[in-house]
C-alpha angles and dihedrals in degrees: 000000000000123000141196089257102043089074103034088097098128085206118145119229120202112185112193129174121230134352098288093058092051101045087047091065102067095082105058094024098049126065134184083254092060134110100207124205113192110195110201101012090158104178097011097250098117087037088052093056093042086058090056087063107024131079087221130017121191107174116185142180140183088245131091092196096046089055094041090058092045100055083045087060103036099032085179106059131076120262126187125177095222133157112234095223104050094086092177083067092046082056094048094063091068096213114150082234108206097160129045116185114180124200098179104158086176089063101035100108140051106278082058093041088103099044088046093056094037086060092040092053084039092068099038085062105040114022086023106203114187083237143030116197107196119185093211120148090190102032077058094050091042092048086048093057100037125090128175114251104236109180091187123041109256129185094257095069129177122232131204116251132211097285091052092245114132118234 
């Protein structure tokens, strides 16, 4: 059952779609003062751009092989073999983490669009990084189409965009 303090977690979640998306937001997600975690980095690519703009860049992947060829390619990040969902490793690695970026293709439709959002909440409230990026097709398409329910008007009021949806 659901309680007040299980969704106080101030984390920002920032759902892209493709590559492209997710690499666009460093930029404007990812300053000189941030500790980075890159879930799913596969190859490095994604974790090599991140350390242009990062203090600190940890990329990590499930694989063994992924990482070993990363660290092959990129011999001056750093690369762990982690599984995503094993938070207490996450911990472990005692990184003041700011930035989570998640590259996680196994959850990226829709059949994988709860256990992507249980691990996302997971973080925000465990390892709490100011923000989440998620490449997730269908978590930005179910963002897009989501909108709080406020039965009375608050300060913090939702406008509707372009498309007409509410958010």
């Amino acid at each position: 059952m659901a309680n007040e303090t299980q969704f106080r977690a101030t984390t920002r979640i920032i759902a892209t779609r493709g590559v492209k998306e997710y690499r666009e937001t460093i930029p404007a997600v990812v300053g000189p003062d941030d500790h980075v975690l890159e879930v799913g980095c596969e190859w490095g690519t994604t974790t090599a751009v991140l350390a242009q703009y990062a203090a600190h860049v940890i990329g990590t992947d499930i694989s063994p092989k992924c990482v070993g060829r990363a660290r092959a390619m990129r011999p001056g990040l750093d690369f762990r073999v982690l599984d995503a969902f094993d938070i207490r490793s996450v911990l472990d690695l005692g990184l003041p983490i700011t930035k989570v970026y998640m590259d996680l293709s196994g959850l990226s439709g829709y059949r994988g669009l709860l256990d992507l959002i249980a691990l996302i909440q997971s973080y925000a409230g465990i390892v709490r990084p100011d923000t989440v990026v998620a490449k997730s097709g269908a978590l930005k398409h179910f963002a897009r189409c989501c909108s709080p329910w406020q039965a009375t008007t608050t300060a913090c009021q939702h406008t509707a965009d372009h498309t007409g949806h509410r958010g």
